[in-house]
Backbone as a printed PyTorch tensor [residue, N CA C, xyz], in Angstrom:
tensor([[[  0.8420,  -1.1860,   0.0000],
         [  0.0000,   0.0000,   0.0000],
         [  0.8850,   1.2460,   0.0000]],

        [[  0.3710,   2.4990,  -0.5440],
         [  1.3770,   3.9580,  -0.9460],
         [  1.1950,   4.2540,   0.7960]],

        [[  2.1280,   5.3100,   0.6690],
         [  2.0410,   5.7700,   1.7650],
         [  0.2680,   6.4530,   2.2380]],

        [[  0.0280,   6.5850,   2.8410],
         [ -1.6490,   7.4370,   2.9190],
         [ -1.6810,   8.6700,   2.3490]],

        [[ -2.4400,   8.9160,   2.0060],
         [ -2.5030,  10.4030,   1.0600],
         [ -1.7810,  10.6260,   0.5060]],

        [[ -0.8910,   9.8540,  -0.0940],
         [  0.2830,  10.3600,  -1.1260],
         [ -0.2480,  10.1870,  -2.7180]],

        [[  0.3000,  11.0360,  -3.7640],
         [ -0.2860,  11.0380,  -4.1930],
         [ -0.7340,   9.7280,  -5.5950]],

        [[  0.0130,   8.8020,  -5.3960],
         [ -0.3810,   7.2390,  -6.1780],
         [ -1.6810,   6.7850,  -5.1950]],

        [[ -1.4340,   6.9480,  -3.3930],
         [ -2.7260,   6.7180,  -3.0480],
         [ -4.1670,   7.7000,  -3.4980]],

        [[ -3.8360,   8.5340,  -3.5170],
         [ -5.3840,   9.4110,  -3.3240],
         [ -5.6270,   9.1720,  -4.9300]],

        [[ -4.8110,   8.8730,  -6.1390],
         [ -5.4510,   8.2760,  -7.0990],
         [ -5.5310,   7.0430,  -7.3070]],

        [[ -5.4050,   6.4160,  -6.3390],
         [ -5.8800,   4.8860,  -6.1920],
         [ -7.4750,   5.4630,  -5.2700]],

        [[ -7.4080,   5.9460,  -4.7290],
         [ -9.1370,   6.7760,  -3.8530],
         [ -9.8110,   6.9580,  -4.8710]],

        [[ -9.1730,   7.9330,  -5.7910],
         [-10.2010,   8.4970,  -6.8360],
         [-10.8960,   7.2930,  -7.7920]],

        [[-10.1640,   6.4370,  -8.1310],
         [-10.2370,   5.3820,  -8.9560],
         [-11.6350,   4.4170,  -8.1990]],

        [[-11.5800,   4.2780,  -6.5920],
         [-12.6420,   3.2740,  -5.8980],
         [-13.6130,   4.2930,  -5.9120]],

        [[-13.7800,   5.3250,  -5.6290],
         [-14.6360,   6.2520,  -5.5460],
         [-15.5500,   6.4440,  -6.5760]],

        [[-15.1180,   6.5190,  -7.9620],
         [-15.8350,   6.4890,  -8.9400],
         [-16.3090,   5.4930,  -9.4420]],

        [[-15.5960,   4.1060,  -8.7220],
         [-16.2050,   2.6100,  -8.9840],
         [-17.4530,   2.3340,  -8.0690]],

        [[-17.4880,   3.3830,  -6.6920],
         [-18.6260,   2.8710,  -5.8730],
         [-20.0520,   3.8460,  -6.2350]],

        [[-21.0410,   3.0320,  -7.1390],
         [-22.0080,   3.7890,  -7.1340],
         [-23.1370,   4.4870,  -5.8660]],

        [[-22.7110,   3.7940,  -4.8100],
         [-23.4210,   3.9090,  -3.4240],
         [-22.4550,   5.7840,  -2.9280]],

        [[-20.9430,   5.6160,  -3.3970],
         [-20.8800,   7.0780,  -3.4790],
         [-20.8090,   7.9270,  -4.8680]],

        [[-20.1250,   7.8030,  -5.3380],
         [-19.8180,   8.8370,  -6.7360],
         [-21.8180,   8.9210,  -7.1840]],

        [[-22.3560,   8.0650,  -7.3740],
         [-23.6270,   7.8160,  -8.1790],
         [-24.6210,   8.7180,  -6.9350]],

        [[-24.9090,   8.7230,  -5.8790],
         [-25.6920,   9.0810,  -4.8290],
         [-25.1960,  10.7640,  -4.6070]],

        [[-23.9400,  10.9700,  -5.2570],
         [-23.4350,  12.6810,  -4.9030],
         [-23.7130,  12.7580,  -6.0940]],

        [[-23.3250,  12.1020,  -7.4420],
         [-24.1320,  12.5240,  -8.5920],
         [-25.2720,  13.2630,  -8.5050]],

        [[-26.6450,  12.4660,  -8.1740],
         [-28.0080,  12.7510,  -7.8890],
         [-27.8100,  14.2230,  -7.6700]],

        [[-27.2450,  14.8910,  -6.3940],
         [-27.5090,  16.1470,  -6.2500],
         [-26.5130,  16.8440,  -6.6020]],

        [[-25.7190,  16.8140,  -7.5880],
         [-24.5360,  18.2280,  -8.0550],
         [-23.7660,  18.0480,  -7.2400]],

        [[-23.0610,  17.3100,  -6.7510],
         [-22.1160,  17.2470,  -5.7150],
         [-20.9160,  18.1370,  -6.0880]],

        [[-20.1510,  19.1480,  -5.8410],
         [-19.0380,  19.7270,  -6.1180],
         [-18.3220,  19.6150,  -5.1790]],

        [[-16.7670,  19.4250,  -5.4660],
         [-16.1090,  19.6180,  -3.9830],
         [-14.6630,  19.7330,  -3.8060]],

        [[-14.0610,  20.1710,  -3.0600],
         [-12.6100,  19.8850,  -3.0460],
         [-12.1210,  19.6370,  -1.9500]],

        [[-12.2170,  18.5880,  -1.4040],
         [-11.4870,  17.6680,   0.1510],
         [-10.5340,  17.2540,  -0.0820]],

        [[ -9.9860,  18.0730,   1.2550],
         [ -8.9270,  17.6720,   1.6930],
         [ -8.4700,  16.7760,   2.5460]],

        [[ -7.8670,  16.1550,   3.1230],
         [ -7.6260,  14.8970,   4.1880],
         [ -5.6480,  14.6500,   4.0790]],

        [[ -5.7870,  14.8170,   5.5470],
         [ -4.6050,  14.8620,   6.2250],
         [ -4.7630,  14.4850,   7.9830]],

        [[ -3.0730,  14.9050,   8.3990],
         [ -3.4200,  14.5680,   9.7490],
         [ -3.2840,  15.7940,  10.7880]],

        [[ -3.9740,  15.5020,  11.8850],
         [ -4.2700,  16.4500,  12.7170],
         [ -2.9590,  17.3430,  13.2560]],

        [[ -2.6880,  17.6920,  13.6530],
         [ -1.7090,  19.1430,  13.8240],
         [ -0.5400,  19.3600,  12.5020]],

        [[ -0.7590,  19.0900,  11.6090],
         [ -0.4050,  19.8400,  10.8490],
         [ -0.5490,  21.0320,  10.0260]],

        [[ -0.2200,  21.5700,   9.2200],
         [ -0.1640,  23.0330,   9.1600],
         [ -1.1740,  22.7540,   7.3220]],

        [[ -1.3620,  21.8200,   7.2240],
         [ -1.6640,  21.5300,   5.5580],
         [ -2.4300,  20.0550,   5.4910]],

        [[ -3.4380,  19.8480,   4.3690],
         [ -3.6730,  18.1670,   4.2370],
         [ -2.4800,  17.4070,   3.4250]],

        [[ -2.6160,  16.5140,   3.8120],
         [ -1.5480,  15.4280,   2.0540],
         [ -1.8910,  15.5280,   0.9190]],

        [[ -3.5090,  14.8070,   0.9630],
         [ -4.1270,  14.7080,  -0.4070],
         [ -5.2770,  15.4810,  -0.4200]],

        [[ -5.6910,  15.7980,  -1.5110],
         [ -7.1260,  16.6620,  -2.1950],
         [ -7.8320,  15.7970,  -2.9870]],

        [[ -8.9560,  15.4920,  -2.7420],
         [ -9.6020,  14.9140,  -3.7130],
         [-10.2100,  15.7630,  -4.5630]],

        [[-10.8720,  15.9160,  -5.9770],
         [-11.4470,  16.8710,  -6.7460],
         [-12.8090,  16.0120,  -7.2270]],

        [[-14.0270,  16.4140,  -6.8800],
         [-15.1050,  15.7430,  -7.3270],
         [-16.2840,  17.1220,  -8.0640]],

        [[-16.2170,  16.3310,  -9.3670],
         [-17.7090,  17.1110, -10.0170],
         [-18.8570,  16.4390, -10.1200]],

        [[-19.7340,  16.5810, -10.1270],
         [-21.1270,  16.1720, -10.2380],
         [-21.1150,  14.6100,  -9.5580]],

        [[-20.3640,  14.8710,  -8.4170],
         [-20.3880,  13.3750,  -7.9700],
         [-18.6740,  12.6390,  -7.7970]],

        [[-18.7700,  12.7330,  -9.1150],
         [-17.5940,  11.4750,  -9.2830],
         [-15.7230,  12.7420,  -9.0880]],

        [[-15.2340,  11.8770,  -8.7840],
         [-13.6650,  12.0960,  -8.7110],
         [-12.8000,  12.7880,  -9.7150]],

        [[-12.5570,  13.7990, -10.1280],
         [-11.6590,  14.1750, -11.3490],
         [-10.4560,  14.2810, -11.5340]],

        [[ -9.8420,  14.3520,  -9.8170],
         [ -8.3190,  14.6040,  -9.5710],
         [ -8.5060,  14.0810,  -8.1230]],

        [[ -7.2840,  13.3440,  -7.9610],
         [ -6.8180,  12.8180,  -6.7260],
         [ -5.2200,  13.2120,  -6.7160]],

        [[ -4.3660,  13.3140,  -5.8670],
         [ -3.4360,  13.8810,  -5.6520],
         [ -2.8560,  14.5510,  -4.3540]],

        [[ -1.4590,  14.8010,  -4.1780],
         [ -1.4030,  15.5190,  -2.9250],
         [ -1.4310,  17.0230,  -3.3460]],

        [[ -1.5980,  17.5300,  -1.9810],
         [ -2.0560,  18.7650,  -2.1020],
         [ -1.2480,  19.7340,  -1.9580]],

        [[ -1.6080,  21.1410,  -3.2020],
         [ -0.4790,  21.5940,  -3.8860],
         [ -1.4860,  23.1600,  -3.5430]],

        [[ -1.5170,  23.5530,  -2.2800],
         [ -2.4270,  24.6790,  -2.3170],
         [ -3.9010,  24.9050,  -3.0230]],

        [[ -4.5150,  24.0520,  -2.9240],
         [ -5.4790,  24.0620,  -3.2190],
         [ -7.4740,  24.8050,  -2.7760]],

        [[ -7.5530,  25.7890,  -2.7840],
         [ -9.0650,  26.2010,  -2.4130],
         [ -9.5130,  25.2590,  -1.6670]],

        [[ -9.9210,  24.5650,  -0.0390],
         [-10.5170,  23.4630,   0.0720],
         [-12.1720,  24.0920,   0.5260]],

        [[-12.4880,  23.1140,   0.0690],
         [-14.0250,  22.9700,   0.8570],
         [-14.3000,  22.3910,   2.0720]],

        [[-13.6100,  21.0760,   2.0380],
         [-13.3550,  20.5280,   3.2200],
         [-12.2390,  19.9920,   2.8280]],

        [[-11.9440,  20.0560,   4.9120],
         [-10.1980,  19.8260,   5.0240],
         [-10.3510,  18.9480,   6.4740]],

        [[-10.7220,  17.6820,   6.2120],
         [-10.5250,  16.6070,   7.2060],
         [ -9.3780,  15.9190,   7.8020]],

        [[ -9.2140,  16.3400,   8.6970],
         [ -7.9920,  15.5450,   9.8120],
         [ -8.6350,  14.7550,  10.9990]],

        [[ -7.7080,  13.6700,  10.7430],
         [ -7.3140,  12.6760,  12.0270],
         [ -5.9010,  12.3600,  12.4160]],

        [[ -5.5880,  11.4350,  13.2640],
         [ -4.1410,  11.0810,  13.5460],
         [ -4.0950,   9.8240,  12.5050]],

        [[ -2.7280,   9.8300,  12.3680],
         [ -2.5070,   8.3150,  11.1220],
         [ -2.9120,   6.9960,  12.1130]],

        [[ -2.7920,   7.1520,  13.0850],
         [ -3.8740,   6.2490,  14.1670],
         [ -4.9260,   5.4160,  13.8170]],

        [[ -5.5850,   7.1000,  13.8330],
         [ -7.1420,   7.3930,  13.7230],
         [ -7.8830,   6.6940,  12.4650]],

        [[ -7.1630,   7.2930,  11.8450],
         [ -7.2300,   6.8700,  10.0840],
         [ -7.4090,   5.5720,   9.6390]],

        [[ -5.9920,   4.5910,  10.2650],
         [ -5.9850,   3.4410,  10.1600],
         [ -6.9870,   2.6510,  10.7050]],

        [[ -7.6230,   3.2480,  11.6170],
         [ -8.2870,   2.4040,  12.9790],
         [ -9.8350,   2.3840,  11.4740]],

        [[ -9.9650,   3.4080,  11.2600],
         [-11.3040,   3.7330,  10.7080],
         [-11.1890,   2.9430,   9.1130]],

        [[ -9.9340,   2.6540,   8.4550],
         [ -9.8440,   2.1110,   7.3440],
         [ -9.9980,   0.4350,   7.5490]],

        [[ -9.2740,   0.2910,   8.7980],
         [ -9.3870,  -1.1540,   8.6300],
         [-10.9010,  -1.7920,   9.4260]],

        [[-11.7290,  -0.6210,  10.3490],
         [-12.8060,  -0.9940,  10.7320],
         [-13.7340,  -0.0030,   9.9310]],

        [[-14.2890,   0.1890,   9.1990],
         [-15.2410,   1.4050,   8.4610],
         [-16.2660,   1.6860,   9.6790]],

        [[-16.4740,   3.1860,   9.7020],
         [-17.5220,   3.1830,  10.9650],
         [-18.3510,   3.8040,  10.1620]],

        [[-19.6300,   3.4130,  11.2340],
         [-20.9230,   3.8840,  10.8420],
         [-21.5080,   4.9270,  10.7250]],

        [[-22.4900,   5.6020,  11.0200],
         [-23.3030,   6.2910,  11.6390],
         [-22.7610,   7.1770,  13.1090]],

        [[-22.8860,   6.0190,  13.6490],
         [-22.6490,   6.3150,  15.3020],
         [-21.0270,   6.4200,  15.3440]],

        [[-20.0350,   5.0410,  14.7370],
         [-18.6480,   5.7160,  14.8010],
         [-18.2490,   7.1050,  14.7820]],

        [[-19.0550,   7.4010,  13.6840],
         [-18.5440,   9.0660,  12.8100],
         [-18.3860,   9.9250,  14.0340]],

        [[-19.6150,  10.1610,  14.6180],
         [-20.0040,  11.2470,  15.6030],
         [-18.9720,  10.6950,  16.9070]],

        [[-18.9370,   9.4340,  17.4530],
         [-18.3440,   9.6730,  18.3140],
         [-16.7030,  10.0810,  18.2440]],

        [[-16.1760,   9.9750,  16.7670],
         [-15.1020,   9.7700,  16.6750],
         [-14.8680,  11.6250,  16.4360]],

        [[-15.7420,  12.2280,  15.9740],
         [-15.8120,  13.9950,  15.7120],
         [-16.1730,  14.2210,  17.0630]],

        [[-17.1100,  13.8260,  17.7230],
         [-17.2680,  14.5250,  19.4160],
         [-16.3640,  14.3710,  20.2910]],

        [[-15.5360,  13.0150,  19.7680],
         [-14.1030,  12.9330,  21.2090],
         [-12.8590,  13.6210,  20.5870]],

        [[-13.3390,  14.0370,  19.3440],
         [-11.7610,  15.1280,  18.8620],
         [-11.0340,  14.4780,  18.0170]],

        [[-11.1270,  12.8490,  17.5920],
         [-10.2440,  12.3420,  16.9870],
         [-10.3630,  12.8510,  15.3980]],

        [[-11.7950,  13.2080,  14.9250],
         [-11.9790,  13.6460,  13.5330],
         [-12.4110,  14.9920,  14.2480]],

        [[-11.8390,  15.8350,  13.0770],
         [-12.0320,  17.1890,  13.0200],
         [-11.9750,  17.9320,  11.4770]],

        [[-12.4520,  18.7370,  11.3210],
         [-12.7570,  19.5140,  10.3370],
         [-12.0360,  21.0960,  10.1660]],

        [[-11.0070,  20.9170,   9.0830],
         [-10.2650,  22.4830,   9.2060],
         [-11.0850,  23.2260,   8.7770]],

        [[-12.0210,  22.7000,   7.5800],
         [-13.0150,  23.5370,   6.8950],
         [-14.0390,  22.6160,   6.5000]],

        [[-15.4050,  22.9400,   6.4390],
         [-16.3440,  22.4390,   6.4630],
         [-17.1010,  22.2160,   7.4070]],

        [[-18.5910,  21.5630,   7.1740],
         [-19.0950,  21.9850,   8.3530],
         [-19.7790,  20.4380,   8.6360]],

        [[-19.1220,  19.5800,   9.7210],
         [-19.4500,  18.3170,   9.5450],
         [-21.1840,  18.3340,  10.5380]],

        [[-21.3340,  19.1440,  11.1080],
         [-23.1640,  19.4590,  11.5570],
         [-24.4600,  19.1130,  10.6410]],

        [[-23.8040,  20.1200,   9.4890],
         [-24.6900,  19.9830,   8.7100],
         [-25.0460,  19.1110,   7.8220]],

        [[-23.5130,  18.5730,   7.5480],
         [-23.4990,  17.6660,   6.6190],
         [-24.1730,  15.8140,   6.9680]],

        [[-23.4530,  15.7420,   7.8880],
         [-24.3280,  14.3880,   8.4840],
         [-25.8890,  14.4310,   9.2390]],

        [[-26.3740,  15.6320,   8.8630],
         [-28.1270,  16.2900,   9.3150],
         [-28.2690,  16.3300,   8.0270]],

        [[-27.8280,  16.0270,   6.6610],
         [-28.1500,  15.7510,   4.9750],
         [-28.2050,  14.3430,   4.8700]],

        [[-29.3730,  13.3640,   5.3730],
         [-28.8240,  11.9440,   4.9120],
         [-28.5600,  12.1730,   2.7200]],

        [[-28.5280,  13.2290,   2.3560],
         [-27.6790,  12.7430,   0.5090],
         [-26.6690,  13.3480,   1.0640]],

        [[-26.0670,  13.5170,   1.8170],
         [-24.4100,  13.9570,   2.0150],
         [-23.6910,  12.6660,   3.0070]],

        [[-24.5860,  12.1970,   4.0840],
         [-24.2590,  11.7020,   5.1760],
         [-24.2100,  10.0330,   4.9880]],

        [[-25.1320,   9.5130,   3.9450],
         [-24.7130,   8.2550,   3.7670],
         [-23.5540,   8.1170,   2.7650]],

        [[-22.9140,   8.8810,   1.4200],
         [-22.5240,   8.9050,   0.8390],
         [-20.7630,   9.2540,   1.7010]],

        [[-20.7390,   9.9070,   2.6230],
         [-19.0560,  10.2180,   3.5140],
         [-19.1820,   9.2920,   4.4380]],

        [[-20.4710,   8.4780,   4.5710],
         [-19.8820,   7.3390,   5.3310],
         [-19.2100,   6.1840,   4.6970]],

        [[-19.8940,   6.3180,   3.3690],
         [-19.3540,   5.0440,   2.8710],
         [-17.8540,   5.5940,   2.1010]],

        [[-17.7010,   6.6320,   2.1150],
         [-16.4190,   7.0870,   1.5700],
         [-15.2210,   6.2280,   2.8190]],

        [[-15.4230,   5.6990,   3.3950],
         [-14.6050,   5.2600,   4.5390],
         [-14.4030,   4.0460,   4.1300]],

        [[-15.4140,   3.1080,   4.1680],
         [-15.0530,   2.3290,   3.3760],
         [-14.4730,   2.1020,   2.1160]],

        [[-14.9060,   3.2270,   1.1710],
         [-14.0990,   3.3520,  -0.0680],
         [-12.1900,   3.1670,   0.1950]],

        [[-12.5800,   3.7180,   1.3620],
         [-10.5420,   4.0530,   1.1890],
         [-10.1810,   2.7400,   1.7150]],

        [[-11.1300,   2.1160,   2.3660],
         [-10.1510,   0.8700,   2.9040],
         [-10.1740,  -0.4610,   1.8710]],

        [[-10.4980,   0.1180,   0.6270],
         [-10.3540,  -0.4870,  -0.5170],
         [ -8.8050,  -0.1750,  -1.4100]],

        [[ -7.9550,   0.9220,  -0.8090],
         [ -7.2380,   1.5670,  -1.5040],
         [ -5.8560,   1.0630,  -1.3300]]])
């Protein structure tokens, strides 16, 4: 496996992402636009950016200053813990309410109160532990 978020991984992401119709196809439906970021927690920057239009993935890569929309951090811990167990519903929140997931930008409130946003970034978890 690449290192995490480097950038052969996050286009190995982009590649499962657009293979899983439960996500790319379900952010389709509503115009999904986006530019996430994902990295680890006290750093000053993410690794990788994902680039998604109307759903699906257009650029995966590390991140080269990029505009984010969202900019998700955990510890490489954290990350692992959640790749090799995919959490649910209930993981998500407890894992954002005890601090381990956090959000540099974006607004994870609203977004998991959208079940078309909230089932689709859950299963993005699983996506990566395909990667």
């Amino acid at each position: 496996m690449s290192e995490l978020f480097s950038e052969s991984w996050m286009q190995g992401f982009q590649a499962k992402w657009n293979a899983e119709a439960d996500l790319s196809g379900e952010l389709e439906k509503i115009g999904f636009n986006s530019v996430i970021g994902y990295g680890f927690a006290g750093e000053d920057a993410p690794k990788g950016v994902l680039k998604v239009e109307n759903g699906k993935a257009v650029a995966g890569g590390a991140y080269a200053g990029e505009t984010l929309n969202w900019d998700i951090r955990c510890s490489e811990e954290q990350w692992k813990k959640m790749m090799a167990d995919p959490p649910g519903m209930m993981g998500l929140g407890l894992a954002f309410t005890a601090g381990h997931m956090k959000f540099a930008v974006g607004d994870y409130g609203a977004m998991i109160k959208d079940p078309r946003m909230a089932g689709p970034f859950i299963k993005s978890f699983a996506v990566m532990a395909q990667v």
